[in-house]
Z-matrix of the N, CA and C atoms (Angstrom, degrees):
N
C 1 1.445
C 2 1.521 1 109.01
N 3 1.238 2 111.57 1 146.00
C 4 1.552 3 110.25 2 -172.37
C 5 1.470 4 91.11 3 -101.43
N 6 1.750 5 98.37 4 157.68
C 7 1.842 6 105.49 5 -179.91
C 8 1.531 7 107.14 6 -69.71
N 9 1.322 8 116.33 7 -34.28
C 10 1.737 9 118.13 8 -163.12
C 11 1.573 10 88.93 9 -66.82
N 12 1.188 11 114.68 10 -44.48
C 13 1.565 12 107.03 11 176.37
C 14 1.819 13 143.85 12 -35.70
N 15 1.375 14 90.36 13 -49.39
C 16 1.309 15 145.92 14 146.26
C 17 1.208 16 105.76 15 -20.43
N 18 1.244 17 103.66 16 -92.25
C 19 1.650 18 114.19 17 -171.74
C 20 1.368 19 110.69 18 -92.30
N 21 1.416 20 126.11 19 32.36
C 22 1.233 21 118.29 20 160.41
C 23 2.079 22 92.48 21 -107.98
N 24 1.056 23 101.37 22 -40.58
C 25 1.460 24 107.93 23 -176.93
C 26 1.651 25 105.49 24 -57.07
N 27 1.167 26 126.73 25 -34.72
C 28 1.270 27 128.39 26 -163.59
C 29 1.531 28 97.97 27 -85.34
N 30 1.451 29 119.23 28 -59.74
C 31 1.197 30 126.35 29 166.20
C 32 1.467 31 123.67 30 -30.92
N 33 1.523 32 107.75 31 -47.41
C 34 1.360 33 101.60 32 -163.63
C 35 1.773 34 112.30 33 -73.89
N 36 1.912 35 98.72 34 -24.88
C 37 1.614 36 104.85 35 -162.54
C 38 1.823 37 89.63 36 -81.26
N 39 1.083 38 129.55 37 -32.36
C 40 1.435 39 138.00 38 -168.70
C 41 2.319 40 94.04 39 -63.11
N 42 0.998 41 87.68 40 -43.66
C 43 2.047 42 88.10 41 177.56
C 44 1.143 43 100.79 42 -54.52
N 45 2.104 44 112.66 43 -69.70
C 46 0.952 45 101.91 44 -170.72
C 47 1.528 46 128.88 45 -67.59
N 48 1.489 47 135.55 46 11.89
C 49 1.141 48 143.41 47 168.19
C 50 1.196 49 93.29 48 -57.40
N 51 1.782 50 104.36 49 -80.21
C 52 1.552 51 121.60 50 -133.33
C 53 2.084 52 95.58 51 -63.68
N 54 1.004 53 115.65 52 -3.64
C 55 1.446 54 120.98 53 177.04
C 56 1.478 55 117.50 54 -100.51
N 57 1.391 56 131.28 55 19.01
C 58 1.189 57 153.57 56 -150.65
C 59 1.899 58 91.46 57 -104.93
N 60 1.381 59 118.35 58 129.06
C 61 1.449 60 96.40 59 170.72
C 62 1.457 61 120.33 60 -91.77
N 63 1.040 62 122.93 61 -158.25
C 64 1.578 63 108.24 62 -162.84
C 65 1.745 64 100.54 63 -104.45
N 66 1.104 65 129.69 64 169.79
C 67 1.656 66 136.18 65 -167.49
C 68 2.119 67 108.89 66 41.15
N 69 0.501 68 121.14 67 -116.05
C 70 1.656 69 118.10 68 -157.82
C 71 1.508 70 111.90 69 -106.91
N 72 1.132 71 98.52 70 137.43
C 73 1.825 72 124.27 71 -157.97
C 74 1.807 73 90.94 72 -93.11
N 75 1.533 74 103.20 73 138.44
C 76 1.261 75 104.76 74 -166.00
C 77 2.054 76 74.39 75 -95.32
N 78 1.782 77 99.23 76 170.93
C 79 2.018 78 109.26 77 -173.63
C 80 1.687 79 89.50 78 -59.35
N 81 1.665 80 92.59 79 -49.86
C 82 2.022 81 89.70 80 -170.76
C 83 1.804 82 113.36 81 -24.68
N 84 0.985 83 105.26 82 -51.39
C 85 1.699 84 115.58 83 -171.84
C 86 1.660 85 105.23 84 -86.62
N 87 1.450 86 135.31 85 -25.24
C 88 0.864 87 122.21 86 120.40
C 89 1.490 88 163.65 87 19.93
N 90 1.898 89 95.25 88 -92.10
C 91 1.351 90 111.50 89 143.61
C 92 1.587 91 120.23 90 -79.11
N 93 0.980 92 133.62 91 -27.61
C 94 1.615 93 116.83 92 167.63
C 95 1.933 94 100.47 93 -57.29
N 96 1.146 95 135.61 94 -48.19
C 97 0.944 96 133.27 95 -157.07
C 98 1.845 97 113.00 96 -66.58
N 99 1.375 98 93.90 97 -40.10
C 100 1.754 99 108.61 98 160.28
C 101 1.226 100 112.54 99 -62.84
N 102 1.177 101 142.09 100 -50.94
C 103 1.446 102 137.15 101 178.79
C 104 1.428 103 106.81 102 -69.03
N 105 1.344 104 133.23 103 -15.62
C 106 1.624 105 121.81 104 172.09
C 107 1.943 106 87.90 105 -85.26
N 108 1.129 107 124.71 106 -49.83
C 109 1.558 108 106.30 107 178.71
C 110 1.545 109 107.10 108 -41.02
N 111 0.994 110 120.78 109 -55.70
C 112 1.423 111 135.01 110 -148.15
C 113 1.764 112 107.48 111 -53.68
N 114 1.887 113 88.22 112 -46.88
C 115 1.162 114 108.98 113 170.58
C 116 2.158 115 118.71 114 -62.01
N 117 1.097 116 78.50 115 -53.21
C 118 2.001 117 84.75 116 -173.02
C 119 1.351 118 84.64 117 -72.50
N 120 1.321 119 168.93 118 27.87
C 121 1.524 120 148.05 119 161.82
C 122 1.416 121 88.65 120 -110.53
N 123 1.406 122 142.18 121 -37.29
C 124 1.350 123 135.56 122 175.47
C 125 1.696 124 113.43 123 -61.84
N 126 1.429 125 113.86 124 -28.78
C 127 1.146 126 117.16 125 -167.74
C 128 1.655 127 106.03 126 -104.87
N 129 0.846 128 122.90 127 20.43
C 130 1.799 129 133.19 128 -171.69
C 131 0.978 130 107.05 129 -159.99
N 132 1.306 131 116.57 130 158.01
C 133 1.896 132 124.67 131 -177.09
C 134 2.071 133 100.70 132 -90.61
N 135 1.028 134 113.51 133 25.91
C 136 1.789 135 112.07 134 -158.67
C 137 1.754 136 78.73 135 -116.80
N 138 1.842 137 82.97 136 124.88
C 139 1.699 138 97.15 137 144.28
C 140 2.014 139 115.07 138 -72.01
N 141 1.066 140 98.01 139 116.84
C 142 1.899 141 87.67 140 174.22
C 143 1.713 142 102.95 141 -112.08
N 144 1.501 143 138.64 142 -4.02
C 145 1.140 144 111.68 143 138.57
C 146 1.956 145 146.31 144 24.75
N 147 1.303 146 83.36 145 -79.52
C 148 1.335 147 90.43 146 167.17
C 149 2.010 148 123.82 147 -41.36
N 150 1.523 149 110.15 148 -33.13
C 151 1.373 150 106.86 149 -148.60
C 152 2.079 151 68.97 150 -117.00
N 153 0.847 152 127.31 151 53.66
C 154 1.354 153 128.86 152 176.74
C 155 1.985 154 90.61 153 -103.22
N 156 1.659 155 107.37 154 169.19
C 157 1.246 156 84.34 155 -179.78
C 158 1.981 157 81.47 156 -127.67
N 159 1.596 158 102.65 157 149.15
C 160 1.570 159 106.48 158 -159.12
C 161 1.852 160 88.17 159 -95.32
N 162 1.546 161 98.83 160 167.63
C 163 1.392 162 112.73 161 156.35
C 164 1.402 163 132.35 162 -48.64
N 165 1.306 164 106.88 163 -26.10
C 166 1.696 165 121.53 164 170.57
C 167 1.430 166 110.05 165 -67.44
N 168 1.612 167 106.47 166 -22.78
C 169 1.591 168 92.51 167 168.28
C 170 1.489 169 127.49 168 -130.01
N 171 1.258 170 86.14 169 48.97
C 172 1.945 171 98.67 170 176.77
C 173 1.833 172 105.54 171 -115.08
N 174 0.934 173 138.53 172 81.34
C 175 1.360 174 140.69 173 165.83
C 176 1.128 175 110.41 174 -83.55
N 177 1.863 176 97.52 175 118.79
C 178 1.453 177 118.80 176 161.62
C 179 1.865 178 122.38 177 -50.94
N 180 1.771 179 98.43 178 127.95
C 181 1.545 180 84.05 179 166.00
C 182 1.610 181 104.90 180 -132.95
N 183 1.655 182 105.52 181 -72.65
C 184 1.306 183 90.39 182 -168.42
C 185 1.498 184 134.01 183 -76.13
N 186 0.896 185 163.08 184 89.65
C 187 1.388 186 167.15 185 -165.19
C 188 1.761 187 112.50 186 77.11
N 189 1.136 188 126.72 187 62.57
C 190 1.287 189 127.83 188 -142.35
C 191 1.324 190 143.27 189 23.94
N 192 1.729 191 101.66 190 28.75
C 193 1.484 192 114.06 191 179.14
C 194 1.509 193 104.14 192 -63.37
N 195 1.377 194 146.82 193 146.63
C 196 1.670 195 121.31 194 140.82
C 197 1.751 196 109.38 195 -92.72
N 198 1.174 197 90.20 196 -174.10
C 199 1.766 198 95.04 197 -171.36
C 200 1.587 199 81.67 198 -154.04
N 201 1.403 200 113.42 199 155.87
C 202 1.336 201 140.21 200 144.08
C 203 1.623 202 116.07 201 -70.79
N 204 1.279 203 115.79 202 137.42
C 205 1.805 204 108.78 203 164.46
C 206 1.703 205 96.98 204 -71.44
N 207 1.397 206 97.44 205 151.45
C 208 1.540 207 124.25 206 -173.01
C 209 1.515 208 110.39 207 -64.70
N 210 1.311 209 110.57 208 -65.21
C 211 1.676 210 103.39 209 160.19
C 212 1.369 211 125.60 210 -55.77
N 213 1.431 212 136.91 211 -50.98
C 214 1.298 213 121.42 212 -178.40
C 215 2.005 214 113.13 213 -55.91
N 216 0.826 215 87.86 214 -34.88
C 217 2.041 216 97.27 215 178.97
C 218 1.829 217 92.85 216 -59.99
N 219 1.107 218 100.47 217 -72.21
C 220 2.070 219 100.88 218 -166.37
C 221 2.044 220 95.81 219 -56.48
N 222 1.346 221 110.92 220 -54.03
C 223 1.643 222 82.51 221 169.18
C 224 1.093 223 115.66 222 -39.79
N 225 1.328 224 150.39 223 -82.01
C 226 1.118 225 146.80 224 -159.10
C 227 1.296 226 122.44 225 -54.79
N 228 1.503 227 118.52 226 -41.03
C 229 1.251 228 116.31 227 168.24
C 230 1.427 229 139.97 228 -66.94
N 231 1.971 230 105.02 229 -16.83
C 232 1.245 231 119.32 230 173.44
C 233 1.396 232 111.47 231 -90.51
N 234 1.371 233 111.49 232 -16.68
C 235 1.410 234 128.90 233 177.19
C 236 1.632 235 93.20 234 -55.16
N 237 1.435 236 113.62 235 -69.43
C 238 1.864 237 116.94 236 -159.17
C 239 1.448 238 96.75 237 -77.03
N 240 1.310 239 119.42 238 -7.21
C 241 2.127 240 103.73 239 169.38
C 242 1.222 241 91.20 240 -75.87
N 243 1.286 242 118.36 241 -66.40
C 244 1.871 243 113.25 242 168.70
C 245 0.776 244 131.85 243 33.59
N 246 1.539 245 102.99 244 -99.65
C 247 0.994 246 155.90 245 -168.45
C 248 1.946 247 115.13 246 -77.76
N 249 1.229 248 100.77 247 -31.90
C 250 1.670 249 120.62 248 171.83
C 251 1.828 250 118.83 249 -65.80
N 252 1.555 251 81.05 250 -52.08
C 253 1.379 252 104.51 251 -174.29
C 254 1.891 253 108.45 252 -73.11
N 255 1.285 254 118.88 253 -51.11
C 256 1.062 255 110.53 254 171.49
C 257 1.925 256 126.29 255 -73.34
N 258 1.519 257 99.60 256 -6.65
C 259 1.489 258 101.09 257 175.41
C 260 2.259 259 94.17 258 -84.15
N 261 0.501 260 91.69 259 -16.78
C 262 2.002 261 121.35 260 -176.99
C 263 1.912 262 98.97 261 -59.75
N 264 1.385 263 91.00 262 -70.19
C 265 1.370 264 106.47 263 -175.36
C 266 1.669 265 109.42 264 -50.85
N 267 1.729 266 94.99 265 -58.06
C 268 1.323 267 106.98 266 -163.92
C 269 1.782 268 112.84 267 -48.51
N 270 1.924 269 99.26 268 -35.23
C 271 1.528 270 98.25 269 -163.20
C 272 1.578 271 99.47 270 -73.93
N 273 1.129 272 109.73 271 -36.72
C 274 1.535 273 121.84 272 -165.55
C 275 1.441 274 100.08 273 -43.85
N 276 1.552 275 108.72 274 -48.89
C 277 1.533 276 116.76 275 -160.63
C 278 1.795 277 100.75 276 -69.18
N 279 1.333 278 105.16 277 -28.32
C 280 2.037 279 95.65 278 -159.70
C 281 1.756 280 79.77 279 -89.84
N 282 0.846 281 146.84 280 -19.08
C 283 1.402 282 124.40 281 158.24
C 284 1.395 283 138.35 282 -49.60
N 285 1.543 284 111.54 283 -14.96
C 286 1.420 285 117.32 284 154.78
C 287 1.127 286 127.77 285 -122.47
């Protein structure tokens, strides 16, 4: 994995955080959030899977919208900065 890689991937999920609204993530944001995985698993050798968010946790409310709960979404999403950031560190370091 290259570092510029790295920190464009980390960068980009860290934007889309700080633009996150506050209590429960409608799927729409959701699926943008899967397509930035989709994206950083093409660009890194890392399954990130894991920090995907499943159907078990999208409950329908208002007019057949679903939403994610607000904490289970930011676990997961702080989970793959994590996980970004320390694959980040690691490359940075075998470069010198």
């Amino acid at each position: 994995m290259k570092t510029d890689q790295n920190s464009d991937s980390v960068a980009r999920l860290e934007v889309f955080r700080s633009f996150l609204p506050d209590g429960d993530v409608q799927e729409e944001r959701v699926i943008c959030y899967h397509l930035l995985l989709d994206d950083l698993q093409r660009n890194i050798d890392q399954n990130l899977n894991f920090f995907r968010i499943t159907d078990e946790f999208l409950i329908e409310k208002d007019d057949q919208i679903r939403y994610c709960n607000g904490w289970v979404f930011r676990t997961k999403l702080d989970g793959a900065l994590n996980v970004l950031t320390a694959l980040h560190a690691q490359t940075s370091s075998n470069l010198y």
